[in-house]
N, CA, C and O atoms as a CHARMM CRD file, in Angstrom:
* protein
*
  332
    1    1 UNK  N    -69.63600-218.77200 121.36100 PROA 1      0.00000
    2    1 UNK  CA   -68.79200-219.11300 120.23300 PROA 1      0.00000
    3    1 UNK  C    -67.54000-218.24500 120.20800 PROA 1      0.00000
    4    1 UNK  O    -66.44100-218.43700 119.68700 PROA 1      0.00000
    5    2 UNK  N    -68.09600-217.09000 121.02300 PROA 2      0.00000
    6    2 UNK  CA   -66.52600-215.86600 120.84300 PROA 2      0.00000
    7    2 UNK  C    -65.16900-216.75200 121.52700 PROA 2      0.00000
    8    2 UNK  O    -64.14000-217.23100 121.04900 PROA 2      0.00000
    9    3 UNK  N    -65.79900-216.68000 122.96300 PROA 3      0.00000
   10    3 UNK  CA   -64.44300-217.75100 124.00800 PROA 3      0.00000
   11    3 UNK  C    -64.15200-218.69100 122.75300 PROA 3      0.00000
   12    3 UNK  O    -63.15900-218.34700 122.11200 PROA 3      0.00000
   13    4 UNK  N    -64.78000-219.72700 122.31700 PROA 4      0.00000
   14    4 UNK  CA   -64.02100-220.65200 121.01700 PROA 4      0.00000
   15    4 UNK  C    -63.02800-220.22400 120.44000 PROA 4      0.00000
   16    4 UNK  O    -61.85000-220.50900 120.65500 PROA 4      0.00000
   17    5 UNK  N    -63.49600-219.47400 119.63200 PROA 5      0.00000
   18    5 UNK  CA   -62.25200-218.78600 118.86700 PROA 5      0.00000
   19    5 UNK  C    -61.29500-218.15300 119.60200 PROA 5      0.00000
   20    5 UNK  O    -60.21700-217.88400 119.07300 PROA 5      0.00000
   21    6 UNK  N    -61.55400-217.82600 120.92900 PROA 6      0.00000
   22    6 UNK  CA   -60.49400-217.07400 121.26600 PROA 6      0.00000
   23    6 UNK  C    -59.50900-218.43500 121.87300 PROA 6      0.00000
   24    6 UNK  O    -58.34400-218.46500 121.47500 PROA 6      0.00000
   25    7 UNK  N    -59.86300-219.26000 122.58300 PROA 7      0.00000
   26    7 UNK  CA   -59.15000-219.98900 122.46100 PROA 7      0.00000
   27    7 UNK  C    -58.46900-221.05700 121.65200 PROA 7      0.00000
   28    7 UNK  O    -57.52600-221.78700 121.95800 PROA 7      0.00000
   29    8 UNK  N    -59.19800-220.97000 120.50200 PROA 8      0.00000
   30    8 UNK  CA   -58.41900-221.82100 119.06800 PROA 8      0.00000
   31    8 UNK  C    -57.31400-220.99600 118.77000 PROA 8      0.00000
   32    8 UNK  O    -56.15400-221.38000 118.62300 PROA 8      0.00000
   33    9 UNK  N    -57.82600-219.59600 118.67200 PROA 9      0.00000
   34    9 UNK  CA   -56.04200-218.96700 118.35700 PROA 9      0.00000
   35    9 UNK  C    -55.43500-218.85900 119.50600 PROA 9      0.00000
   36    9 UNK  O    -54.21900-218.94000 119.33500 PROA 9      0.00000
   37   10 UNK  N    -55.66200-218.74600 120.35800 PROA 10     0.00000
   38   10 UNK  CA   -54.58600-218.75600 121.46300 PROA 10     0.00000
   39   10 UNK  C    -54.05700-220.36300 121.04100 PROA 10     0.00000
   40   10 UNK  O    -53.08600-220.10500 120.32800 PROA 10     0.00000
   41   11 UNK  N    -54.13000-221.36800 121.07600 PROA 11     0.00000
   42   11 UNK  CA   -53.66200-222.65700 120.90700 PROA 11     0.00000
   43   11 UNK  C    -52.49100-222.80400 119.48400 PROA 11     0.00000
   44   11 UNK  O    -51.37100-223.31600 119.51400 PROA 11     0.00000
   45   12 UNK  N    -53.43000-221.96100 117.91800 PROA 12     0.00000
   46   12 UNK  CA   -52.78500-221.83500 117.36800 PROA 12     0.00000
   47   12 UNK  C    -51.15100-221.03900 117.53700 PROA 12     0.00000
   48   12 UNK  O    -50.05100-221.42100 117.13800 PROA 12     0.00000
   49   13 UNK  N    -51.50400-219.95800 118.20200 PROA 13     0.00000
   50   13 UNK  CA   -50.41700-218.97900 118.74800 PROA 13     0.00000
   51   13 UNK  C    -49.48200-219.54200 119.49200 PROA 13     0.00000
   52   13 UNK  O    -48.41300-218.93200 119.46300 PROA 13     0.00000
   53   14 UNK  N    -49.51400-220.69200 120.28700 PROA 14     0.00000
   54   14 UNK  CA   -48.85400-221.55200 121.13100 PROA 14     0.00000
   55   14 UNK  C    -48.05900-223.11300 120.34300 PROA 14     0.00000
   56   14 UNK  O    -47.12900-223.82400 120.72600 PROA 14     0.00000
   57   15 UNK  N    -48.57400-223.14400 119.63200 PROA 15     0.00000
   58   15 UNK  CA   -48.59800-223.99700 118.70000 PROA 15     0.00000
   59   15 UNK  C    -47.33500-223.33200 117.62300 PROA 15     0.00000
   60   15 UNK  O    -46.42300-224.05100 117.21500 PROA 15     0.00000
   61   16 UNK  N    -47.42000-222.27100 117.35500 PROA 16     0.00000
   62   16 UNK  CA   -46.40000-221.55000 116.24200 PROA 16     0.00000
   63   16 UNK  C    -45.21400-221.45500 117.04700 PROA 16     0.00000
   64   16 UNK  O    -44.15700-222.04900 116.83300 PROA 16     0.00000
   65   17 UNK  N    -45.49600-220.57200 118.10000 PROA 17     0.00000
   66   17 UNK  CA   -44.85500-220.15600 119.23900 PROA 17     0.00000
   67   17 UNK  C    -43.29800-221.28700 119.10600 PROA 17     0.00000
   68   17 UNK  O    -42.12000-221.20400 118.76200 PROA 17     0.00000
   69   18 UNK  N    -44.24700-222.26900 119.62300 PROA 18     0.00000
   70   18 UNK  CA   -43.51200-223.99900 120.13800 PROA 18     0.00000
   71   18 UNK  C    -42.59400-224.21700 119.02700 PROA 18     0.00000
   72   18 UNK  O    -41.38000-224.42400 119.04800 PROA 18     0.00000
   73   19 UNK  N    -43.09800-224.16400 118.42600 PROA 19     0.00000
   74   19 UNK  CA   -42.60500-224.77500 116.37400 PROA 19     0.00000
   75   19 UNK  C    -41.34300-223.54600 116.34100 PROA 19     0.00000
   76   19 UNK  O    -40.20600-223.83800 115.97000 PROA 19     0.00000
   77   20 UNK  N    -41.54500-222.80100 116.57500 PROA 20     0.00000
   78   20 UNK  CA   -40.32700-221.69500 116.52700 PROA 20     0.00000
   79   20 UNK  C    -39.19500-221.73800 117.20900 PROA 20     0.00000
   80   20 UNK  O    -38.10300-221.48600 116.69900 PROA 20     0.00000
   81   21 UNK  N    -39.34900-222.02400 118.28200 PROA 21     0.00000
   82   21 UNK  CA   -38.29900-222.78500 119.58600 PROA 21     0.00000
   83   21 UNK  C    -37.62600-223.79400 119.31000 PROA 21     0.00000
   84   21 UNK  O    -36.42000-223.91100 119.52700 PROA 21     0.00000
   85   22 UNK  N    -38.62600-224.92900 118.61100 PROA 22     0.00000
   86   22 UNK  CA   -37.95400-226.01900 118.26700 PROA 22     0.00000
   87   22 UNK  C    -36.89200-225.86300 117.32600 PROA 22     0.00000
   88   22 UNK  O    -35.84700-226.50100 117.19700 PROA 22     0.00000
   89   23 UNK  N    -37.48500-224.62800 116.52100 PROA 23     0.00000
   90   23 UNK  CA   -36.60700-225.03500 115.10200 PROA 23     0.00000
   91   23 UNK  C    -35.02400-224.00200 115.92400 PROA 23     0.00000
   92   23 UNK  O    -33.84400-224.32100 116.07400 PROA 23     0.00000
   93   24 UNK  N    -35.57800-223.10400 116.17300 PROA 24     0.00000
   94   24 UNK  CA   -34.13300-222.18200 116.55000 PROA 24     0.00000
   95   24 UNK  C    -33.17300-223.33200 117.54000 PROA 24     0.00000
   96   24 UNK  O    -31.96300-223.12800 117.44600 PROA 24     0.00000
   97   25 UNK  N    -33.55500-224.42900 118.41000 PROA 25     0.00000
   98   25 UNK  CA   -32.85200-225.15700 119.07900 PROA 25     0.00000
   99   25 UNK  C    -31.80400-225.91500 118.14400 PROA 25     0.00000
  100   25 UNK  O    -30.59000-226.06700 118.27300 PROA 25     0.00000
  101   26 UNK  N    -33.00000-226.48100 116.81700 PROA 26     0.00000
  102   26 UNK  CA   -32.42200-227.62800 116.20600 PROA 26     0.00000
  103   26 UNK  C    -31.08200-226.12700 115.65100 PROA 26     0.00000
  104   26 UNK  O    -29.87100-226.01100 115.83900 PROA 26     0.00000
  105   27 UNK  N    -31.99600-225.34300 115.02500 PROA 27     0.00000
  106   27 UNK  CA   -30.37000-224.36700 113.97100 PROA 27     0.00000
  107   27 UNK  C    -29.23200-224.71500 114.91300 PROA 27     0.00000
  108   27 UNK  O    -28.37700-225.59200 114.78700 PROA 27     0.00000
  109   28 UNK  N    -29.39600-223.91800 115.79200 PROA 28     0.00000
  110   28 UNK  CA   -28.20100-223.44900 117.52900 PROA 28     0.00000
  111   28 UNK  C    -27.51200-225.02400 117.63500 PROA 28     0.00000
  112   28 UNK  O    -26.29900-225.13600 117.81200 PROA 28     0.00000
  113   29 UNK  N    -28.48000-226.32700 117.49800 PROA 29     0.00000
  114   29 UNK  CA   -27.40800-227.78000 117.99500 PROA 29     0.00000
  115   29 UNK  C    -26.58600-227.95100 116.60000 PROA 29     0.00000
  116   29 UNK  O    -25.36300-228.09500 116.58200 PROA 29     0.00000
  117   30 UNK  N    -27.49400-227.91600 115.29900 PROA 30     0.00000
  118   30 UNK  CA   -26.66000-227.88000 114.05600 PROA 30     0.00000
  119   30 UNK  C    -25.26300-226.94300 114.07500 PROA 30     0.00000
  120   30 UNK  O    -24.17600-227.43600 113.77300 PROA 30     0.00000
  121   31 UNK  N    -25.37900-225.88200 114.36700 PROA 31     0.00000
  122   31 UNK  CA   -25.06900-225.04600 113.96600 PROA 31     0.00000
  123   31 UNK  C    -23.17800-225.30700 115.34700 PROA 31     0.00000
  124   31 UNK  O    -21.97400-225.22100 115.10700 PROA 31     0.00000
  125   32 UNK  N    -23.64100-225.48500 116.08600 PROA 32     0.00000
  126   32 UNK  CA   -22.88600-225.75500 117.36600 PROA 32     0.00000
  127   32 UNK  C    -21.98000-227.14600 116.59400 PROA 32     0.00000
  128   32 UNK  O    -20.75900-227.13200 116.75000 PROA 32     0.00000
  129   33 UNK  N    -22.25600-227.66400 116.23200 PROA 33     0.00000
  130   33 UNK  CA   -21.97200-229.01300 115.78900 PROA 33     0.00000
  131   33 UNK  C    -21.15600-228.76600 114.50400 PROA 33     0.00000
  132   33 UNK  O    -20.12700-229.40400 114.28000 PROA 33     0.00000
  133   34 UNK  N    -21.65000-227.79900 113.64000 PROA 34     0.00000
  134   34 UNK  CA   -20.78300-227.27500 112.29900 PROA 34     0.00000
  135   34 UNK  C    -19.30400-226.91600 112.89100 PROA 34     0.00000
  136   34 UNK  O    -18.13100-227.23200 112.69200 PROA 34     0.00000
  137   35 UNK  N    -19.91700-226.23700 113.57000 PROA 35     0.00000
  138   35 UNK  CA   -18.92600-225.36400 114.50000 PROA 35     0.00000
  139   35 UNK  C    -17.32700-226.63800 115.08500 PROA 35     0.00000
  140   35 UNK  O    -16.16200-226.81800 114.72900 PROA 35     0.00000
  141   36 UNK  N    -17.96400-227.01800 115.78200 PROA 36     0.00000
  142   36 UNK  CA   -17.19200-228.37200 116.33900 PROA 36     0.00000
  143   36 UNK  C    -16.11100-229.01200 115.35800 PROA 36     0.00000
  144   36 UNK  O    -14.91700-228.74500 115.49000 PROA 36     0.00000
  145   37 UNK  N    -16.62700-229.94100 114.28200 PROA 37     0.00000
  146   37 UNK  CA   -16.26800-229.87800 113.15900 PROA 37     0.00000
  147   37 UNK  C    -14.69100-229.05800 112.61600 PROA 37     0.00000
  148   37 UNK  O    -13.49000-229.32800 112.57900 PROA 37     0.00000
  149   38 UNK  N    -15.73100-227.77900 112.20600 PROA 38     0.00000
  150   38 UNK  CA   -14.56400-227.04400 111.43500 PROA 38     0.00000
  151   38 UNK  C    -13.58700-226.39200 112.14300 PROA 38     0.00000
  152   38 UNK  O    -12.87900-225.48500 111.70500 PROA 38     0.00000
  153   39 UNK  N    -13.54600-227.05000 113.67700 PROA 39     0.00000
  154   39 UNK  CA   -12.60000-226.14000 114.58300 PROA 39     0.00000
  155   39 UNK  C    -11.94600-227.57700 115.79600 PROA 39     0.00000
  156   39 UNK  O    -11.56600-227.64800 116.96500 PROA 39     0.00000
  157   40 UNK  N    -12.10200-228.34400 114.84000 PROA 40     0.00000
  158   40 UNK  CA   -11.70100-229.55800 115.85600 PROA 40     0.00000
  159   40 UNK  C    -10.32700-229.25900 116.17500 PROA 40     0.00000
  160   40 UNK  O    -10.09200-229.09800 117.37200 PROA 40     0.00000
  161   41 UNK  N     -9.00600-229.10900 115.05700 PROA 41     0.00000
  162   41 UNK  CA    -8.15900-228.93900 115.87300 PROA 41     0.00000
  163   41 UNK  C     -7.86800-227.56200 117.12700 PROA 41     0.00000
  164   41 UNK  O     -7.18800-227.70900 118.14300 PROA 41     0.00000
  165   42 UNK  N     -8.41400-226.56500 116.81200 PROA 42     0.00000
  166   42 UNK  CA    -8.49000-226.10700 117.91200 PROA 42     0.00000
  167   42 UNK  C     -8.67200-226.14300 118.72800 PROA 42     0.00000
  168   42 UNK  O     -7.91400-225.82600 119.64500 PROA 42     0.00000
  169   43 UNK  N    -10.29000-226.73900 118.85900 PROA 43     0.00000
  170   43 UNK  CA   -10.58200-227.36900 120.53500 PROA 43     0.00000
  171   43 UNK  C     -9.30000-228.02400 120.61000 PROA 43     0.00000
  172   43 UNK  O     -8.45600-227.39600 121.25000 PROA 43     0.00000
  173   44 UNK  N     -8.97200-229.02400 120.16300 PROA 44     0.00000
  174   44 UNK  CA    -7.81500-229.81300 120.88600 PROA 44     0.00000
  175   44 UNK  C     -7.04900-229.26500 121.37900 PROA 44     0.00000
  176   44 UNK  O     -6.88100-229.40000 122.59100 PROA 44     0.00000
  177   45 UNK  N     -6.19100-228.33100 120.53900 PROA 45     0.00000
  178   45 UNK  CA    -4.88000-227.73700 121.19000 PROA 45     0.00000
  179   45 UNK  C     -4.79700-226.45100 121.98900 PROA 45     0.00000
  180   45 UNK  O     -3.96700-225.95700 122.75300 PROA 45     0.00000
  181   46 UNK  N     -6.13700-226.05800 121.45300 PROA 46     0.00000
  182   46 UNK  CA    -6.60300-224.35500 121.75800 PROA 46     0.00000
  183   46 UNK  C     -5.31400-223.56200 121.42100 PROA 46     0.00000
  184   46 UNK  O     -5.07700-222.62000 122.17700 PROA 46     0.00000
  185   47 UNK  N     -4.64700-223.73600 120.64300 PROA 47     0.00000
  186   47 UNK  CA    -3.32700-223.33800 119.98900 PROA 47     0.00000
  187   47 UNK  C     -4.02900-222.10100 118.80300 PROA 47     0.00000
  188   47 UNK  O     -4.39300-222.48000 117.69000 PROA 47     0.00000
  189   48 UNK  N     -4.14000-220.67300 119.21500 PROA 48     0.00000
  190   48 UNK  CA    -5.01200-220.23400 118.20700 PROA 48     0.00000
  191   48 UNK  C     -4.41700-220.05700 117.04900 PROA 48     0.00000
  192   48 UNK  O     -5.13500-219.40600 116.29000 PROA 48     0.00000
  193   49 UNK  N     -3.20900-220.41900 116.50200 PROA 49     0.00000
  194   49 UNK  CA    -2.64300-220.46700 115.01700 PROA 49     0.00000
  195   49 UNK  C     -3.80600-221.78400 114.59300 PROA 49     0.00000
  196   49 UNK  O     -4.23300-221.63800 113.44800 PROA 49     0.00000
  197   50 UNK  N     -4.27500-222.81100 115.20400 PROA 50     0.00000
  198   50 UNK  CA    -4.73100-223.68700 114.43800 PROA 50     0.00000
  199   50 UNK  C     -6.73300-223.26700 114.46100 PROA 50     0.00000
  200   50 UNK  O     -7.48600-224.24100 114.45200 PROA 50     0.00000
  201   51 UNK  N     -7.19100-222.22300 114.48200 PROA 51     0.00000
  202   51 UNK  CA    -8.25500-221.33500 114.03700 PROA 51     0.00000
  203   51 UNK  C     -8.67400-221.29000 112.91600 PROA 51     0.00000
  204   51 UNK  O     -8.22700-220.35300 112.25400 PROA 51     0.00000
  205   52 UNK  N     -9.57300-222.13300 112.28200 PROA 52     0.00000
  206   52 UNK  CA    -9.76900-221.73900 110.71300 PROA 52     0.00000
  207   52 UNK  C    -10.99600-220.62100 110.52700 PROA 52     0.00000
  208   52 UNK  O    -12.00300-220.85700 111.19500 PROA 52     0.00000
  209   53 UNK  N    -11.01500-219.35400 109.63500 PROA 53     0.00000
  210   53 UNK  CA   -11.78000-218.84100 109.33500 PROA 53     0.00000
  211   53 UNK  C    -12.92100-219.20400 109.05400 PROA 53     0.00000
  212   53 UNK  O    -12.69900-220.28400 108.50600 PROA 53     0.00000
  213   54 UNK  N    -14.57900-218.98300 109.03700 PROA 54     0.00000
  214   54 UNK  CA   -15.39900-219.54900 108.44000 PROA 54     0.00000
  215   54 UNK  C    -16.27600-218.63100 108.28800 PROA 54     0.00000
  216   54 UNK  O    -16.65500-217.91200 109.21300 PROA 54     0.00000
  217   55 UNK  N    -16.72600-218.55300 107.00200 PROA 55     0.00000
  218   55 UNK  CA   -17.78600-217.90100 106.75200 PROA 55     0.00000
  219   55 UNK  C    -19.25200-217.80900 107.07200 PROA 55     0.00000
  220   55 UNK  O    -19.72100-218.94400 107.15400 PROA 55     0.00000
  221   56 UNK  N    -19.99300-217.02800 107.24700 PROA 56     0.00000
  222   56 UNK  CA   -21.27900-217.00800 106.79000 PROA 56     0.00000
  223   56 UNK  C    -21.93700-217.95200 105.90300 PROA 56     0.00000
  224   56 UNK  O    -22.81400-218.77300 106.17000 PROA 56     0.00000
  225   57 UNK  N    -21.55000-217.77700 105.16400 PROA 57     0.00000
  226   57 UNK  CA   -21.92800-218.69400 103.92600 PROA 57     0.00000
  227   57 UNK  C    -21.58600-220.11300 103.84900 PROA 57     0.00000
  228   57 UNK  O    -22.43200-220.91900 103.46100 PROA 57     0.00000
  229   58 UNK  N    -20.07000-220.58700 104.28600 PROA 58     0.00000
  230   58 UNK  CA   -19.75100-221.53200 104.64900 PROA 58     0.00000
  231   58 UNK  C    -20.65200-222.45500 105.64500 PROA 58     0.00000
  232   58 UNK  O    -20.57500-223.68200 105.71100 PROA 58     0.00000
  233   59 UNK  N    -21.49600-221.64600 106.38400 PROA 59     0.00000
  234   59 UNK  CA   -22.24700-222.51700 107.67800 PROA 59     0.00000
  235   59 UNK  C    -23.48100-222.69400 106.79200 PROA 59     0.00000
  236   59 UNK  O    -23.78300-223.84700 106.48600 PROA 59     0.00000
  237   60 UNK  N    -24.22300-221.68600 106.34800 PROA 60     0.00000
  238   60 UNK  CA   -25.44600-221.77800 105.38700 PROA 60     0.00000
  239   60 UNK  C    -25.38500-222.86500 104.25800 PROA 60     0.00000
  240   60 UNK  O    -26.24700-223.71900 104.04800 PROA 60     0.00000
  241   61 UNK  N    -24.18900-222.68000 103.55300 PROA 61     0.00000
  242   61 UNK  CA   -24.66300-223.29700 102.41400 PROA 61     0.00000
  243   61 UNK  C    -24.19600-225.43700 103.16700 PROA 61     0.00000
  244   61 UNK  O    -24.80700-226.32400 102.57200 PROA 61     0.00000
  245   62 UNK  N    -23.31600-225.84000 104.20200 PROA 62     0.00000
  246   62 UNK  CA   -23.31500-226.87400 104.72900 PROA 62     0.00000
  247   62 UNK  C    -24.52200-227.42900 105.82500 PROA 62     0.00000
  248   62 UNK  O    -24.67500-228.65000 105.82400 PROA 62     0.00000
  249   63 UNK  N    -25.22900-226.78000 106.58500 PROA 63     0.00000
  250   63 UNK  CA   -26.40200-226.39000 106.89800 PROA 63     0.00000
  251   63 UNK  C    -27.92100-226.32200 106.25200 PROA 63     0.00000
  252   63 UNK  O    -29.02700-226.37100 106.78900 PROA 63     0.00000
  253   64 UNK  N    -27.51800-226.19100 104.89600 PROA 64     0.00000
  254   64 UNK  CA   -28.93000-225.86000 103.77300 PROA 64     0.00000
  255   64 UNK  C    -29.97600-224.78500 104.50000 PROA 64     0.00000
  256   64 UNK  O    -31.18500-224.82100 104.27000 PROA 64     0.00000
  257   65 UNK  N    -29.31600-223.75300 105.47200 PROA 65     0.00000
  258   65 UNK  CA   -29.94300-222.35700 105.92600 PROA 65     0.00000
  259   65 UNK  C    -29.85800-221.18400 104.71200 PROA 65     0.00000
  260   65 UNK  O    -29.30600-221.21000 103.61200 PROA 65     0.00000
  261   66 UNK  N    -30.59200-220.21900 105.34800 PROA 66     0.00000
  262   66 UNK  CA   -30.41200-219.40500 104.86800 PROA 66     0.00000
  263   66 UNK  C    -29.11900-218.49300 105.11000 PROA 66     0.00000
  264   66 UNK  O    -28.76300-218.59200 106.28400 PROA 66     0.00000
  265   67 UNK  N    -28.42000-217.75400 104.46400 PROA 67     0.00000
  266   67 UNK  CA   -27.31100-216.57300 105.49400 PROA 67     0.00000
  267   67 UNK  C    -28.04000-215.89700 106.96500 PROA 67     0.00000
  268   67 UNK  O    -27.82300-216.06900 108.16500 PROA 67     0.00000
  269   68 UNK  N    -28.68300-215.33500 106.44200 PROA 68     0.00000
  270   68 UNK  CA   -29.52900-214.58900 107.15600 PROA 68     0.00000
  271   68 UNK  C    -29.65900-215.40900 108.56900 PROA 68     0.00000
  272   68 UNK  O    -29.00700-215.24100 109.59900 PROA 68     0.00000
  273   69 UNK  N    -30.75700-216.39500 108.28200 PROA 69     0.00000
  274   69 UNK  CA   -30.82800-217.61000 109.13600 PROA 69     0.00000
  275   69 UNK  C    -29.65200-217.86300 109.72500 PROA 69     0.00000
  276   69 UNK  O    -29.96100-218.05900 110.90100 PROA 69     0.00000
  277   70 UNK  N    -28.39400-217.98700 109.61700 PROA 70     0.00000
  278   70 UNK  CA   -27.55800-218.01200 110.10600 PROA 70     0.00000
  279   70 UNK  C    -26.87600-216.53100 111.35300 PROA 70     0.00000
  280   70 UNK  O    -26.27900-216.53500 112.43000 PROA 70     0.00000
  281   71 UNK  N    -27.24300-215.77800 110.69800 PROA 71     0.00000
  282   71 UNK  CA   -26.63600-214.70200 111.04400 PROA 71     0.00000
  283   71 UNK  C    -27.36200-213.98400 112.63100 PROA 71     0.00000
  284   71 UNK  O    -26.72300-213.44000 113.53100 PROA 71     0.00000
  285   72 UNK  N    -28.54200-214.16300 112.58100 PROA 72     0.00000
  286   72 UNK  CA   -29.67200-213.92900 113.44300 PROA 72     0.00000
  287   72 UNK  C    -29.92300-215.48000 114.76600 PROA 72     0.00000
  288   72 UNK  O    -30.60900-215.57900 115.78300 PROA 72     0.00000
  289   73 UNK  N    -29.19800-216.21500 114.22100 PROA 73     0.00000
  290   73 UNK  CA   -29.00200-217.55300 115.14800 PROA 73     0.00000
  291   73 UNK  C    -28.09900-217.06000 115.96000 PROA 73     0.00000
  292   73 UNK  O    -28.22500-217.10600 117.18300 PROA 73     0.00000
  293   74 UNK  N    -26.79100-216.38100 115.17200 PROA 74     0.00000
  294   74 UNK  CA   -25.69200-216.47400 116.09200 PROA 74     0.00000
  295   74 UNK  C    -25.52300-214.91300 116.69700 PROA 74     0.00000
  296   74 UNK  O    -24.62700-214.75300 117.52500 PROA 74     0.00000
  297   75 UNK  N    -26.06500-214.15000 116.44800 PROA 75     0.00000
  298   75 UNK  CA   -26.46400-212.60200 116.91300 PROA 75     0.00000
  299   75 UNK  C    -26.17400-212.92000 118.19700 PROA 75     0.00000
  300   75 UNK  O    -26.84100-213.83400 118.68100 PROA 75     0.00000
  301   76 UNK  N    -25.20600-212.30900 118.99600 PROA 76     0.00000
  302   76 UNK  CA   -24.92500-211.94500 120.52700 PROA 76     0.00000
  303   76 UNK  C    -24.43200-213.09700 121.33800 PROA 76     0.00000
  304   76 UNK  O    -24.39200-213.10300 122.56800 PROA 76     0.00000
  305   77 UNK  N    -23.93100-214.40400 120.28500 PROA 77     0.00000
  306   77 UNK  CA   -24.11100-215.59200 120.68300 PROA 77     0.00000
  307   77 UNK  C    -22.53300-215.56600 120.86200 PROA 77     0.00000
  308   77 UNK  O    -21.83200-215.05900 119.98600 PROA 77     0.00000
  309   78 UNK  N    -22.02400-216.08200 121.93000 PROA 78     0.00000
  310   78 UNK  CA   -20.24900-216.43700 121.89700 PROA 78     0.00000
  311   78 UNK  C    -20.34500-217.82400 122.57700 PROA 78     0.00000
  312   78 UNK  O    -21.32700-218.30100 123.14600 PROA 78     0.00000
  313   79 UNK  N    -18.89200-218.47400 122.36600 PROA 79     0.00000
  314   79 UNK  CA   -18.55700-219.46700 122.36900 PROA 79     0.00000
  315   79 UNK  C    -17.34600-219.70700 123.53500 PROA 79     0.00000
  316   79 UNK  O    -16.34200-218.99600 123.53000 PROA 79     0.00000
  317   80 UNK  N    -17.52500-220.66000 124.41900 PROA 80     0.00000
  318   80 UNK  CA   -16.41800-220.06900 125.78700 PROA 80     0.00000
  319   80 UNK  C    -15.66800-221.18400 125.85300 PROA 80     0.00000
  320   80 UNK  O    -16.12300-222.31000 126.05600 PROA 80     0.00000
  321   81 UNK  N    -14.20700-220.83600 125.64300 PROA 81     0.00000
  322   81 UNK  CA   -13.05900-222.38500 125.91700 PROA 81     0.00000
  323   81 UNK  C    -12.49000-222.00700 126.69200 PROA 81     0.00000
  324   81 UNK  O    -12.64500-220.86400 127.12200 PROA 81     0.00000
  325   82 UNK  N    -11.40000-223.05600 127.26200 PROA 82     0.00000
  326   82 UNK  CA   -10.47200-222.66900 128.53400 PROA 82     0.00000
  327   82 UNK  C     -9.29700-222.44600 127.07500 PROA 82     0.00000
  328   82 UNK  O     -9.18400-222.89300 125.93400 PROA 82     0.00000
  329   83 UNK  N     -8.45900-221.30600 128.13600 PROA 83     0.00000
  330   83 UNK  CA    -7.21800-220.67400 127.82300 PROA 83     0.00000
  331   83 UNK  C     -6.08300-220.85200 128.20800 PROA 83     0.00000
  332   83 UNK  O     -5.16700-220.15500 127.77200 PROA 83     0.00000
């Protein structure tokens, strides 16, 4: 019965694991996509006068994240255009 349990939580553990990945993918495509959005004319022109500021909060509260949640998504994360 021990092996049982040890492998029900291992499954559970894999199972959370998975669910965690998924969700940080979906934040990172949302979040990539906010991004897109509020910086369209830039991509276009890559003209950096046309750069709009954006907040923290701005991504969270359009997003329905947390700040935090936000902040820990984009931790170490950069964004690469041609120049």
């Amino acid at each position: 019965m021990k092996d049982k349990d040890y492998f029900i939580k291992q499954k559970k553990d894999f199972t959370d694991l998975h669910y965690a990945i998924q969700q940080r993918e979906e934040t990172l495509l949302n979040l990539g996509k906010f991004l897109g959005r509020r910086q369209e004319k830039y991509l276009s022109s890559l003209n950096e006068q046309d750069l709009v500021s954006i907040k923290l909060e701005d991504a969270a509260t359009e997003l329905n994240l947390a700040i935090s949640t936000i902040s820990r998504a984009i931790k170490d994360k950069y964004v690469e255009v041609p120049r």
